[in-house]
The first five atom37 places (N, CA, C, CB, O) and aatype in JSON, in Angstrom:
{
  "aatype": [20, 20, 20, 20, 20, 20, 20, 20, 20, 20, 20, 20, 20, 20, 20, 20, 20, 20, 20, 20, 20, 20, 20, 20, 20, 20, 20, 20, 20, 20, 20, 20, 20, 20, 20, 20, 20, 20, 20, 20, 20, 20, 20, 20, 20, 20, 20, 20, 20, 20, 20, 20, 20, 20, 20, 20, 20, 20, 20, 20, 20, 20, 20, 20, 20, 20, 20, 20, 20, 20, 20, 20, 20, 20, 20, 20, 20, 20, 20, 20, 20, 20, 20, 20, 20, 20, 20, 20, 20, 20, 20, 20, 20, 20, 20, 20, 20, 20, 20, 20, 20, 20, 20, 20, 20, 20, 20, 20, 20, 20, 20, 20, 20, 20, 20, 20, 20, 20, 20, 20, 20, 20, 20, 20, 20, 20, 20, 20, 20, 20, 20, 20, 20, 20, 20, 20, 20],
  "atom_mask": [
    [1, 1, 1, 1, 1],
    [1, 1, 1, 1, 1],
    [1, 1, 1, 1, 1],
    [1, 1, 1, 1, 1],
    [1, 1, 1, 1, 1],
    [1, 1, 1, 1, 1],
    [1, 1, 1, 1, 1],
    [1, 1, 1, 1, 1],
    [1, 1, 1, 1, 1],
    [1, 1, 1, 1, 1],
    [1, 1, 1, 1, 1],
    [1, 1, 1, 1, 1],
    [1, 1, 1, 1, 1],
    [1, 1, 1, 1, 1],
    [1, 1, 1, 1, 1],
    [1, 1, 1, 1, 1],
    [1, 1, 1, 1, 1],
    [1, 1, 1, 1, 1],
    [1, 1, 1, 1, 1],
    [1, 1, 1, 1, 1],
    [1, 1, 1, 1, 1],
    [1, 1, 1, 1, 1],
    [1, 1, 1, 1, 1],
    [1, 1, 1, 1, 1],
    [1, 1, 1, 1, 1],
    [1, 1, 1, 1, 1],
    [1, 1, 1, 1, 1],
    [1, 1, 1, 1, 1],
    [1, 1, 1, 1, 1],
    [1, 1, 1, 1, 1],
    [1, 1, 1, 1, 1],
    [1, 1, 1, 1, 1],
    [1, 1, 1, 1, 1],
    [1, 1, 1, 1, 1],
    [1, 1, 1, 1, 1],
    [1, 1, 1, 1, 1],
    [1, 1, 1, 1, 1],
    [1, 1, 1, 1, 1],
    [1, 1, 1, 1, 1],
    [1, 1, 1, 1, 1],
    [1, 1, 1, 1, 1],
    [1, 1, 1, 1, 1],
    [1, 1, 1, 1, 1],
    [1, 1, 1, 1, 1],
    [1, 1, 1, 1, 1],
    [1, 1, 1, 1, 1],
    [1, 1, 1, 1, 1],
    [1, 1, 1, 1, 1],
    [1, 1, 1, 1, 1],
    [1, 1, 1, 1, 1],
    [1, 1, 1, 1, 1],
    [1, 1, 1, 1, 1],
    [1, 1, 1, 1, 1],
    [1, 1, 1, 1, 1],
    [1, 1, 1, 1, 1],
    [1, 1, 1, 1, 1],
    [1, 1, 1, 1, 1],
    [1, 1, 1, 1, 1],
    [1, 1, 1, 1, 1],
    [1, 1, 1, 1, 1],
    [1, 1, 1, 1, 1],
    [1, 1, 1, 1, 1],
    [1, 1, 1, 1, 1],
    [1, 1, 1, 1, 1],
    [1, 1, 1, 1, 1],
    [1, 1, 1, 1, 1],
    [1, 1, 1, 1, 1],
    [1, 1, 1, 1, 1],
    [1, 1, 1, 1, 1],
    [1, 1, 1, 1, 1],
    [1, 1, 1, 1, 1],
    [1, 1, 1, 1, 1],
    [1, 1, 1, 1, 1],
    [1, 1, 1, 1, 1],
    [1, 1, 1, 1, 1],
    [1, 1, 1, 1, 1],
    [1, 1, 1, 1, 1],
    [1, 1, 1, 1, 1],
    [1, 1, 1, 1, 1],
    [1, 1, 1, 1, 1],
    [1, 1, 1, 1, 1],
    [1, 1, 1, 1, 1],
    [1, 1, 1, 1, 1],
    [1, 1, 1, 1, 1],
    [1, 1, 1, 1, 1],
    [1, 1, 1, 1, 1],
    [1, 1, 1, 1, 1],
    [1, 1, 1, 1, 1],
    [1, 1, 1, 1, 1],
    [1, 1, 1, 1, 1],
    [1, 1, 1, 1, 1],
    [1, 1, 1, 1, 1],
    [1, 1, 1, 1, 1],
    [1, 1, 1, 1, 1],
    [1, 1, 1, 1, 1],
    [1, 1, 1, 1, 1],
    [1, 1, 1, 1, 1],
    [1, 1, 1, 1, 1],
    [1, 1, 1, 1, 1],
    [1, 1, 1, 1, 1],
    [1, 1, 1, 1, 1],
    [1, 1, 1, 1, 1],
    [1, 1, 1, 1, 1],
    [1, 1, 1, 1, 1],
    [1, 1, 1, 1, 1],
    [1, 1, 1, 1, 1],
    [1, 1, 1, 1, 1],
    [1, 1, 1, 1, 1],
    [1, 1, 1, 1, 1],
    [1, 1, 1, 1, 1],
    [1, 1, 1, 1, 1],
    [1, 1, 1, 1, 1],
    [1, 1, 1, 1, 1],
    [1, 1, 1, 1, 1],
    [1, 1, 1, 1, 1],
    [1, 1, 1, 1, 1],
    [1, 1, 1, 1, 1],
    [1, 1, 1, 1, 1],
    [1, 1, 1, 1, 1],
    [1, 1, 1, 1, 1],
    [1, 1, 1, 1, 1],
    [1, 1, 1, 1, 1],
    [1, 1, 1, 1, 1],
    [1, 1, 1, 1, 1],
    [1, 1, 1, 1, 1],
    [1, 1, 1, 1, 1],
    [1, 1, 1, 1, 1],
    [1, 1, 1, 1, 1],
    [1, 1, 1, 1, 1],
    [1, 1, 1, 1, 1],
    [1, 1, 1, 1, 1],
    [1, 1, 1, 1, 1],
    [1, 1, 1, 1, 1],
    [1, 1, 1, 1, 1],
    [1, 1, 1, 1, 1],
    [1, 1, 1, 1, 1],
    [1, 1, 1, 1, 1]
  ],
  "atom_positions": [
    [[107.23, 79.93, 117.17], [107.25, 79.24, 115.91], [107.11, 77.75, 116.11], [108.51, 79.56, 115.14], [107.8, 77.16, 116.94]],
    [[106.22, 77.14, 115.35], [106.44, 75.66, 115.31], [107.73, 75.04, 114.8], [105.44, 75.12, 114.51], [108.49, 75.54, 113.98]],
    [[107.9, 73.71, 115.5], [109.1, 73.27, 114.82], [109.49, 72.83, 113.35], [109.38, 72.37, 115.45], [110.54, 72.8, 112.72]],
    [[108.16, 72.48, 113.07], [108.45, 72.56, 111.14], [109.11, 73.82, 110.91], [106.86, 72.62, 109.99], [110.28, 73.88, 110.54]],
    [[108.29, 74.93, 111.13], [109.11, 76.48, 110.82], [110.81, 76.18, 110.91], [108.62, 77.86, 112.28], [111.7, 76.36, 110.08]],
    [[110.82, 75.83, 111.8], [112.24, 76.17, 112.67], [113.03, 75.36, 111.64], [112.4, 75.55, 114.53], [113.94, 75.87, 110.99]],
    [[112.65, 74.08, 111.52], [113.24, 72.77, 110.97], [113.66, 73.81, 109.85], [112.15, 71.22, 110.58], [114.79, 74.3, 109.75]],
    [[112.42, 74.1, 108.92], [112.63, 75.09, 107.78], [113.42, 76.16, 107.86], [111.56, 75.6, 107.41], [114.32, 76.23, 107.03]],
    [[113.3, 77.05, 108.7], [114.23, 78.29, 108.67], [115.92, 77.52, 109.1], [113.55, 79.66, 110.07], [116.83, 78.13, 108.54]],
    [[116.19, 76.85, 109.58], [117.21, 76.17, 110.12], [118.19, 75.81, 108.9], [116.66, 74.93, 110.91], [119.14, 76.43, 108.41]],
    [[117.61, 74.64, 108.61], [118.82, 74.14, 106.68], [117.94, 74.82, 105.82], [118.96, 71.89, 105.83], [117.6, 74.21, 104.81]],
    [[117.44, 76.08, 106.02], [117.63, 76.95, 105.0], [116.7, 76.36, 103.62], [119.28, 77.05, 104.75], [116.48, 77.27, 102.82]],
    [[116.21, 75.24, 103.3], [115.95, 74.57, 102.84], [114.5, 75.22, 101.75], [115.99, 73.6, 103.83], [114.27, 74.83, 100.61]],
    [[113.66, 76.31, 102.53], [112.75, 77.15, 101.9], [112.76, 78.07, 102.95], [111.37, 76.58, 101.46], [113.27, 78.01, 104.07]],
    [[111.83, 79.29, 102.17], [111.86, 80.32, 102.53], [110.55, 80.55, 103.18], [112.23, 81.07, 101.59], [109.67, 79.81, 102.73]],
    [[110.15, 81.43, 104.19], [108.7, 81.22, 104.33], [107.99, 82.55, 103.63], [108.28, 81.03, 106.0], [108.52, 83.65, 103.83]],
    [[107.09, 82.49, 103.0], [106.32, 83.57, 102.17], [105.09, 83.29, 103.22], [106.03, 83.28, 100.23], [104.54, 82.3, 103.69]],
    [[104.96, 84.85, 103.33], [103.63, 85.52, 104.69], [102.75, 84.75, 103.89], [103.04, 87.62, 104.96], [102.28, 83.66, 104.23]],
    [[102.41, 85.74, 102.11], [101.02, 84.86, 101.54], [100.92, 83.83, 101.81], [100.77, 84.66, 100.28], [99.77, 83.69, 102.22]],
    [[101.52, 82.77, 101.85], [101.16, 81.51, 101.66], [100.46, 81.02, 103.25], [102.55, 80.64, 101.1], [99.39, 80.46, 103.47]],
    [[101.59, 81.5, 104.25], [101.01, 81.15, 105.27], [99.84, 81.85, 105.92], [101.84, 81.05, 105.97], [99.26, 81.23, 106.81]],
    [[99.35, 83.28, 105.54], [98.08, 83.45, 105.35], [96.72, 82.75, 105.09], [98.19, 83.96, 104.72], [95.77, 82.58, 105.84]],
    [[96.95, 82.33, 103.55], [96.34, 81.21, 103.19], [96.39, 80.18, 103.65], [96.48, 80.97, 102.34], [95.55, 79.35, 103.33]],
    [[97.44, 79.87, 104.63], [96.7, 78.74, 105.04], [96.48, 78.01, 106.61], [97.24, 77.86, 104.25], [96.63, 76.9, 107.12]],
    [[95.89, 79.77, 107.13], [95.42, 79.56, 108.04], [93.71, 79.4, 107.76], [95.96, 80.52, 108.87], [92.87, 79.89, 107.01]],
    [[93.79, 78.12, 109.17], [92.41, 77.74, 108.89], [91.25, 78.56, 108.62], [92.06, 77.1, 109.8], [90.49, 78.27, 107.7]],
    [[91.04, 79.69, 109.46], [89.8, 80.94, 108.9], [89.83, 80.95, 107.61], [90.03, 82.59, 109.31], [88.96, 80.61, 106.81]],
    [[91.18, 81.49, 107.41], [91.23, 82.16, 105.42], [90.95, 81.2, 104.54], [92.88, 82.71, 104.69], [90.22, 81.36, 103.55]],
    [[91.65, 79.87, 104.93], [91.78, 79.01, 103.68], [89.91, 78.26, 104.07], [93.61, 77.6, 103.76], [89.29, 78.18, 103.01]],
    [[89.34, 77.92, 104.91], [88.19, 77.8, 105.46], [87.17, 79.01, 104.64], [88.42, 77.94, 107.09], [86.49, 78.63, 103.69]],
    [[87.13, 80.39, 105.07], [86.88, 81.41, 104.22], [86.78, 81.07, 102.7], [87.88, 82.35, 104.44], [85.78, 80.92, 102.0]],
    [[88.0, 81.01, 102.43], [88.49, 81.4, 100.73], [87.09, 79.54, 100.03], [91.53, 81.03, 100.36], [86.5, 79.49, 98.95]],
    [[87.08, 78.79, 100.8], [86.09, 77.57, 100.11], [85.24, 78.14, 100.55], [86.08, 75.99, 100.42], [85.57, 79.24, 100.11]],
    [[84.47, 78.3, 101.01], [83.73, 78.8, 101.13], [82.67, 79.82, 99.83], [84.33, 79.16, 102.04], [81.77, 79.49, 99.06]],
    [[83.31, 81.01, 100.11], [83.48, 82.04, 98.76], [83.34, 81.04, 97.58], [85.15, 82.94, 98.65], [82.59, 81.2, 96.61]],
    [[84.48, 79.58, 97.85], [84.69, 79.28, 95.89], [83.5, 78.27, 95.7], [86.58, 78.26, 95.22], [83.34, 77.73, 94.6]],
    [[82.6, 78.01, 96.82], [81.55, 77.37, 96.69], [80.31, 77.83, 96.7], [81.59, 76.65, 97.36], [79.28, 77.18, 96.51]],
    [[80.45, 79.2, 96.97], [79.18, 79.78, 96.65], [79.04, 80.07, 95.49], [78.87, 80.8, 97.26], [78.02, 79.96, 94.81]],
    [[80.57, 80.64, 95.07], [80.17, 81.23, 93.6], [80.02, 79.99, 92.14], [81.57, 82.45, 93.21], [79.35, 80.07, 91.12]],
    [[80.9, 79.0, 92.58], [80.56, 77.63, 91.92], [78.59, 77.51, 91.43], [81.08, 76.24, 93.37], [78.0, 77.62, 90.35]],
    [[78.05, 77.2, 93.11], [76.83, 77.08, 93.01], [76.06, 78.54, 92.29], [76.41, 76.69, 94.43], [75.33, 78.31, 91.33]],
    [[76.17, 79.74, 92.65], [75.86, 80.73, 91.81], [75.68, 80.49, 90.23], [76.8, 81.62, 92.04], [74.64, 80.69, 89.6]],
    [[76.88, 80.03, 89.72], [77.12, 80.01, 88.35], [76.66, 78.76, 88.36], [78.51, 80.3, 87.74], [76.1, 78.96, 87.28]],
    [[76.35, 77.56, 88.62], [75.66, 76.48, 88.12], [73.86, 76.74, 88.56], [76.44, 75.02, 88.83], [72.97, 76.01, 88.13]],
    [[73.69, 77.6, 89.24], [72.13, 77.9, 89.27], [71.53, 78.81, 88.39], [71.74, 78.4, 90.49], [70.34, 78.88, 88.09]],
    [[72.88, 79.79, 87.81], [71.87, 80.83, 86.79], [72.78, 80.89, 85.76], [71.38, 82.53, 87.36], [73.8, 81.53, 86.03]],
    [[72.7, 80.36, 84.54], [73.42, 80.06, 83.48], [74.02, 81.74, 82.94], [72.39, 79.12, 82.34], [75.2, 82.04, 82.78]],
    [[72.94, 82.54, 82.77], [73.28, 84.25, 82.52], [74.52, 84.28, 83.4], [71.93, 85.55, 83.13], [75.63, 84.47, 82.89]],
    [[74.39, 84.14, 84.47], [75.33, 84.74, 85.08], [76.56, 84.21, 85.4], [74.9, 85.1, 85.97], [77.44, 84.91, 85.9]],
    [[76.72, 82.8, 85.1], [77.94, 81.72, 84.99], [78.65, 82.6, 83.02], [76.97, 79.27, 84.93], [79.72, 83.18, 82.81]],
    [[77.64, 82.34, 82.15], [78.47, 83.37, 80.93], [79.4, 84.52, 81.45], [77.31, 84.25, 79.97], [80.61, 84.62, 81.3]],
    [[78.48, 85.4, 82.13], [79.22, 86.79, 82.54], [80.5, 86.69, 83.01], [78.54, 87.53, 83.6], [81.59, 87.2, 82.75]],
    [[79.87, 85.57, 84.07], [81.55, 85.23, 85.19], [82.47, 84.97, 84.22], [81.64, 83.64, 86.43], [83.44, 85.71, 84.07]],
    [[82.22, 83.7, 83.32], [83.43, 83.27, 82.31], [83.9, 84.12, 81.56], [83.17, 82.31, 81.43], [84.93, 83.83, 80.95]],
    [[83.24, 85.52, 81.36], [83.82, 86.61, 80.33], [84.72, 87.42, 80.92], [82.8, 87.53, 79.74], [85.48, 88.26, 80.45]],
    [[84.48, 86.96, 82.23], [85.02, 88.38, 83.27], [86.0, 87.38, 84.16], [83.46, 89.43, 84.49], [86.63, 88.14, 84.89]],
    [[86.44, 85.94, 84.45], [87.2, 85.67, 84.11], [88.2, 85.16, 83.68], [87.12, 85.81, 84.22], [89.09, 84.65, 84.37]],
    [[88.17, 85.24, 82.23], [89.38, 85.56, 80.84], [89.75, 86.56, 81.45], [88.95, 85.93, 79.08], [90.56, 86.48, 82.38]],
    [[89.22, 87.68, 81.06], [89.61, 88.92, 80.9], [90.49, 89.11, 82.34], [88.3, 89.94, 80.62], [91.62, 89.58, 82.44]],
    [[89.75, 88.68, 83.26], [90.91, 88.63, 84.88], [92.35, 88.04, 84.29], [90.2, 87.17, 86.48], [93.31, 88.81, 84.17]],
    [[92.43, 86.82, 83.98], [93.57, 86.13, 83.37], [95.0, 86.46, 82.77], [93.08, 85.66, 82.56], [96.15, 86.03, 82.91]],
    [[94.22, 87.67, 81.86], [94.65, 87.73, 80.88], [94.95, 89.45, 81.21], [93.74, 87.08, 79.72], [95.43, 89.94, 80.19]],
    [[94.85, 90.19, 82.0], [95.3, 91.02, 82.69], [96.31, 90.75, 83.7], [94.42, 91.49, 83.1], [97.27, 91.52, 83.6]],
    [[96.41, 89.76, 84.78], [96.87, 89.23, 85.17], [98.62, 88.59, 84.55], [95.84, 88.72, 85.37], [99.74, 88.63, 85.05]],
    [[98.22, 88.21, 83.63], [99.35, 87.78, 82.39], [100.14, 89.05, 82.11], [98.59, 87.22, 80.8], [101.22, 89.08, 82.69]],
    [[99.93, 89.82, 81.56], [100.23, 91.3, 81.22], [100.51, 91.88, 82.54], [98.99, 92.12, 80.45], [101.06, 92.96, 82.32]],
    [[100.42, 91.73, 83.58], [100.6, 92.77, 84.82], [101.75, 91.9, 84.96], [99.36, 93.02, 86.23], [102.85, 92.43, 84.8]],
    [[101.69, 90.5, 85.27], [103.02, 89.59, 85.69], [104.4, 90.24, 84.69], [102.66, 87.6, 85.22], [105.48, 90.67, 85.09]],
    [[103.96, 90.14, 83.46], [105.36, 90.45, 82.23], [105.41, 91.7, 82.63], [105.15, 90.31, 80.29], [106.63, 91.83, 82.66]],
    [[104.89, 92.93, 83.04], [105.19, 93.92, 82.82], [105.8, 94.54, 84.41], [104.05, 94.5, 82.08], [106.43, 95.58, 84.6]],
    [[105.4, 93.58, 85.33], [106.32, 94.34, 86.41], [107.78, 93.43, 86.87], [105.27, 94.61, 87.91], [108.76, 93.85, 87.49]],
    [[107.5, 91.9, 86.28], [109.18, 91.29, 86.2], [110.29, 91.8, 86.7], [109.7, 91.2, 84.99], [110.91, 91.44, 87.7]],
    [[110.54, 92.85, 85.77], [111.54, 93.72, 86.16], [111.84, 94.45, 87.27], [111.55, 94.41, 85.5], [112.91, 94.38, 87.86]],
    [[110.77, 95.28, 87.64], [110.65, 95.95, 88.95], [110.63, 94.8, 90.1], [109.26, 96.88, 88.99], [111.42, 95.0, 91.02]],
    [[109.79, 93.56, 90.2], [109.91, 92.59, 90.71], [111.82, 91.92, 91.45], [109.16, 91.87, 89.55], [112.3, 91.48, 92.5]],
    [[112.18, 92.18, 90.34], [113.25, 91.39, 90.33], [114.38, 92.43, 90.99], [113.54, 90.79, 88.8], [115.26, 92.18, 91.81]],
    [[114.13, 93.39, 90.48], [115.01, 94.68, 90.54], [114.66, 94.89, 92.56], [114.17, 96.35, 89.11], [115.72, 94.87, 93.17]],
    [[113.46, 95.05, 93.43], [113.39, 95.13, 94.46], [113.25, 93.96, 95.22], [112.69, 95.86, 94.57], [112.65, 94.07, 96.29]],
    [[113.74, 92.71, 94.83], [113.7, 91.54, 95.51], [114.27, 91.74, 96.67], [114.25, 90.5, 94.88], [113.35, 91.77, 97.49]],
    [[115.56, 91.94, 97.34], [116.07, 92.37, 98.76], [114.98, 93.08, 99.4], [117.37, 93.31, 98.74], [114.71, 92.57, 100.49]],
    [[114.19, 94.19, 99.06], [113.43, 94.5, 99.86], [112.37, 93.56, 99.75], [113.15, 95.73, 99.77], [112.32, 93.2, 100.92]],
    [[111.59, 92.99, 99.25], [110.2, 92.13, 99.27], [110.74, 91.26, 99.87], [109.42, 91.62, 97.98], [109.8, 90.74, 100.47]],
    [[111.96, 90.54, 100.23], [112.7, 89.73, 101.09], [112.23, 90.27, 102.03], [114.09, 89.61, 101.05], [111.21, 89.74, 102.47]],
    [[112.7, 91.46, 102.71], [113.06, 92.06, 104.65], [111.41, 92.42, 104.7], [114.55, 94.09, 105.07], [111.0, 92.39, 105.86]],
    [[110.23, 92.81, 103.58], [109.24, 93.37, 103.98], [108.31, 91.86, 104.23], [108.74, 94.57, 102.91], [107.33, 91.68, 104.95]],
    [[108.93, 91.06, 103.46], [108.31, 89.67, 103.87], [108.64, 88.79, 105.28], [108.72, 88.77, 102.75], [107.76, 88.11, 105.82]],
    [[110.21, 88.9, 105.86], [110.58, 88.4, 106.9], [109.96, 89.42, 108.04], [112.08, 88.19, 106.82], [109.81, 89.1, 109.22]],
    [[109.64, 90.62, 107.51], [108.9, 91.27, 109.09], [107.35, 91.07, 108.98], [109.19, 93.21, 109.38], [106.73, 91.04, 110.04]],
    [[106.7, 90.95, 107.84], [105.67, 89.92, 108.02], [105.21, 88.6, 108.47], [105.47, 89.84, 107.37], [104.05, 88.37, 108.82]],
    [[106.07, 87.82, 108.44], [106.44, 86.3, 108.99], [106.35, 86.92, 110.35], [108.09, 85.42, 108.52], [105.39, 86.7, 111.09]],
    [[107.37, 87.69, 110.67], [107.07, 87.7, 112.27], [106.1, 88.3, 113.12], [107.97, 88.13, 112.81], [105.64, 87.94, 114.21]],
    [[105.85, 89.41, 112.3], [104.33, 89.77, 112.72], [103.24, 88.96, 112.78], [103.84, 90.63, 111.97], [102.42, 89.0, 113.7]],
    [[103.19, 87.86, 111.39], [101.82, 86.78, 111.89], [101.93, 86.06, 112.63], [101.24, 85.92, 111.13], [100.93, 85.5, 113.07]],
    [[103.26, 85.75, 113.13], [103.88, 84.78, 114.38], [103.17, 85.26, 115.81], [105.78, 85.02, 114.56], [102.54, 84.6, 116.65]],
    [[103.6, 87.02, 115.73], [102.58, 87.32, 117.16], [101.17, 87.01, 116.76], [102.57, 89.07, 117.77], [100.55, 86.15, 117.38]],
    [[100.64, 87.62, 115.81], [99.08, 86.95, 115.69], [98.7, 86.46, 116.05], [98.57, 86.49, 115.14], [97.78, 86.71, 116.83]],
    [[99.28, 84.98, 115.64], [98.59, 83.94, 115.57], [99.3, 83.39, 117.36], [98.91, 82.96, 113.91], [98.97, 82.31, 117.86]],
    [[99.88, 83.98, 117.78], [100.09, 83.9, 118.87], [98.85, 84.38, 120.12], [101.25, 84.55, 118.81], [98.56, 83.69, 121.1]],
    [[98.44, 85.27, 119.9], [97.98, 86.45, 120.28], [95.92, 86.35, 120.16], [98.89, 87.67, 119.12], [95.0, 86.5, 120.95]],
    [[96.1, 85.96, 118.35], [94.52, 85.33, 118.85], [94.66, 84.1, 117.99], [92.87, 86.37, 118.42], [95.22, 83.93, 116.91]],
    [[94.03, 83.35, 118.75], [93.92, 81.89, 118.7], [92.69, 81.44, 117.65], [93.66, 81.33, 120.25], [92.59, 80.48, 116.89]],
    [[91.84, 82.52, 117.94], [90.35, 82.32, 116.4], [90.89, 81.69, 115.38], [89.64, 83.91, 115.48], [90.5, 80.6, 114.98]],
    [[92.21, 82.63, 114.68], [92.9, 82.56, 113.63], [93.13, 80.65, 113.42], [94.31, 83.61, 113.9], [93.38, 80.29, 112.27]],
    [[93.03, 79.62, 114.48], [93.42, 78.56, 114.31], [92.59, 77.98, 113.93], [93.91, 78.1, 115.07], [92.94, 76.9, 113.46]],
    [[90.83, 78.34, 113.87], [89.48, 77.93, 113.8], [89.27, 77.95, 112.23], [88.45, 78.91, 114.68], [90.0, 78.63, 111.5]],
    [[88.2, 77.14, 111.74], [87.62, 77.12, 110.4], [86.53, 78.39, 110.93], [86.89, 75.4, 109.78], [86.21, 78.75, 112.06]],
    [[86.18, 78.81, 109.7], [85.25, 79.62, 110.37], [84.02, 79.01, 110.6], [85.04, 80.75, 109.71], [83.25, 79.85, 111.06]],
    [[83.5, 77.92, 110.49], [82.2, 77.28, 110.33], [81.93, 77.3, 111.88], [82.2, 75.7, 109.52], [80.9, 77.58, 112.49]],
    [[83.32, 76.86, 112.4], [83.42, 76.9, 114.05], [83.67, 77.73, 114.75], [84.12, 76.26, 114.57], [83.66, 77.67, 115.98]],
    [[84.11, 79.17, 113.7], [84.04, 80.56, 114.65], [82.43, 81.06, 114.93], [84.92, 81.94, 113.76], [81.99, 81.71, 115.88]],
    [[81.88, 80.62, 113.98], [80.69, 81.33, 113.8], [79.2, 80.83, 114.82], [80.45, 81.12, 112.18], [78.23, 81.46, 115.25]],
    [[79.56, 79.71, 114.89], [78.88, 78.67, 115.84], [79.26, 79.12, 117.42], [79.49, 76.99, 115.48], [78.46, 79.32, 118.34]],
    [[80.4, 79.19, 117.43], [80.4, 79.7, 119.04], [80.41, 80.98, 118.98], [81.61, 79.29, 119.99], [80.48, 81.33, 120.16]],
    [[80.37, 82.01, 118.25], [80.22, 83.4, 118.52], [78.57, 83.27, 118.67], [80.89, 84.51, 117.24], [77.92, 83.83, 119.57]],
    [[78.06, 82.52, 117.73], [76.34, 82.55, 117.72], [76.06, 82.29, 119.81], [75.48, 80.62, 116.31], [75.62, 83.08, 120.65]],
    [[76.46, 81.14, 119.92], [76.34, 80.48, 121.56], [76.54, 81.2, 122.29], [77.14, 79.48, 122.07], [75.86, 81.24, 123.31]],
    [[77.92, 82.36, 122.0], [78.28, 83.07, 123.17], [77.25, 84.62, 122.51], [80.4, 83.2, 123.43], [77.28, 85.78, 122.92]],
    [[76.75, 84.27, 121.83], [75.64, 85.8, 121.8], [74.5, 85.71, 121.58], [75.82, 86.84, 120.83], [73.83, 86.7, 121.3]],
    [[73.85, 84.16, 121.68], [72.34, 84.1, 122.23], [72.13, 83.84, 123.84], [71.56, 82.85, 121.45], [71.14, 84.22, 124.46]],
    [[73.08, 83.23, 124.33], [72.59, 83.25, 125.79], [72.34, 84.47, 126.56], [73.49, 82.59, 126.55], [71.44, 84.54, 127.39]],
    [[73.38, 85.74, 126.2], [73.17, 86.69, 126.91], [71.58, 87.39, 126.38], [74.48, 87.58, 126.81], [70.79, 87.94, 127.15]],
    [[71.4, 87.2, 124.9], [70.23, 87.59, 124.66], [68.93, 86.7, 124.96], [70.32, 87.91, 123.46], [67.8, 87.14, 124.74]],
    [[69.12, 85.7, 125.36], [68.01, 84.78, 126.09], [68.05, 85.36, 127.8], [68.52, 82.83, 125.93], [66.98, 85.66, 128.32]],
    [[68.89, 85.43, 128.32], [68.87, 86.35, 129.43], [68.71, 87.34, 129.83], [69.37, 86.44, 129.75], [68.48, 87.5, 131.03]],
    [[68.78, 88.49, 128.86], [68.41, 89.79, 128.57], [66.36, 89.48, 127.94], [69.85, 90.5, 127.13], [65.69, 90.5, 128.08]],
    [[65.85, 88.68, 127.55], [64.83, 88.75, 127.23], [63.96, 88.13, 128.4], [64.78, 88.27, 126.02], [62.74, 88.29, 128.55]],
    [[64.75, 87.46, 129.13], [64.06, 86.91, 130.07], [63.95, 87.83, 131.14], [64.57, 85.74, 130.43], [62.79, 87.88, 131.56]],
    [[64.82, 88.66, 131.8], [64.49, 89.58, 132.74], [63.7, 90.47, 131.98], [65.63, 90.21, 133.44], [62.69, 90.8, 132.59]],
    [[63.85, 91.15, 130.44], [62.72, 91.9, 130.35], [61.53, 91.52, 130.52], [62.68, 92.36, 129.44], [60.73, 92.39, 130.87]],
    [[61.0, 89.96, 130.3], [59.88, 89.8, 129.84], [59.38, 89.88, 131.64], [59.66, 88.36, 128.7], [58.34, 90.46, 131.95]],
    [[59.92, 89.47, 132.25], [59.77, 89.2, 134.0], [59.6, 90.83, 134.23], [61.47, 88.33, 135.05], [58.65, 91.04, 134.99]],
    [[60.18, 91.91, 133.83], [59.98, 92.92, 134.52], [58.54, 93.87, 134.2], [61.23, 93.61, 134.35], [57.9, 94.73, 134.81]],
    [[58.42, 92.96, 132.46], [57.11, 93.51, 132.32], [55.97, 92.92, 132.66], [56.93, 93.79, 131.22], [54.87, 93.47, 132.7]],
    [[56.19, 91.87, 132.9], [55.15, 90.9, 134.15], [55.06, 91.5, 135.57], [55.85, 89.21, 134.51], [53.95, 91.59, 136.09]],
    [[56.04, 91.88, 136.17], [56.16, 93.04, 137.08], [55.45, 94.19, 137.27], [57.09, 93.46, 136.92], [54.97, 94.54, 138.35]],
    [[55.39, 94.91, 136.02], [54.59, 95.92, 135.93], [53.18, 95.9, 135.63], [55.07, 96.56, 135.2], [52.35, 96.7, 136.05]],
    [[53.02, 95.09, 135.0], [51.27, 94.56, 134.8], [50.94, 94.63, 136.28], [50.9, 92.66, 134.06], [49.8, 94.35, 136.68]]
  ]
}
């Protein structure tokens, strides 16, 4: 755990919620703009389909609204457990992010060195083929 964590879990001061720290690991939260900039540009390039989005979502919203009021109760009623199922999540992303290190990357920069580390072998793989069929000629 980092020492902010610690600082935090220590005087008790907040709680740590998995979602949040999900979000905001660099991939996801890197990811998640991503996504909100494509679909931004989507809907400012084709007006039809920026309407649709805005119809669809309200209607997300506003389901959303109605799902929040209507599970409150149950919410509130299993809080001790969403507590212990949340603290063994915390520690599970702890090994994770222990475990693989990608998770610390934007993805702009996962994607760039996965590209590097998987054209050279295929520049090397094309080069002995092309040599072996020079070979055979």
């Amino acid at each position: 755990m980092t020492a902010k964590k610690n600082q935090t879990l220590q005087n008790g001061s907040a709680k740590e919620n998995v979602l949040q720290r999900v979000m905001q690991l660099p991939v996801v939260s890197s990811t998640c703009e991503s996504l909100q900039r494509t679909y931004a540009s989507t809907k400012e390039a084709h007006p039809l389909m920026a309407s649709v989005c805005e119809v669809y979502e309200r209607g997300v919203q506003g389901a959303s609204a109605l799902a929040m009021w209507s599970v409150e109760p149950v919410v509130r009623r299993l809080e001790p457990q969403f507590a212990v199922a949340n603290n063994l999540a915390c520690r599970g992303l702890d090994h994770l992010e222990e475990k693989i290190p990608a998770l610390q990357y934007p993805v702009d920069k996962l994607a760039s060195e996965l590209k590097g580390t998987i054209s050279s072998p295929l520049q090397s793989a094309k080069s002995t083929i092309g040599n072996s069929v020079d070979k055979i000629m």
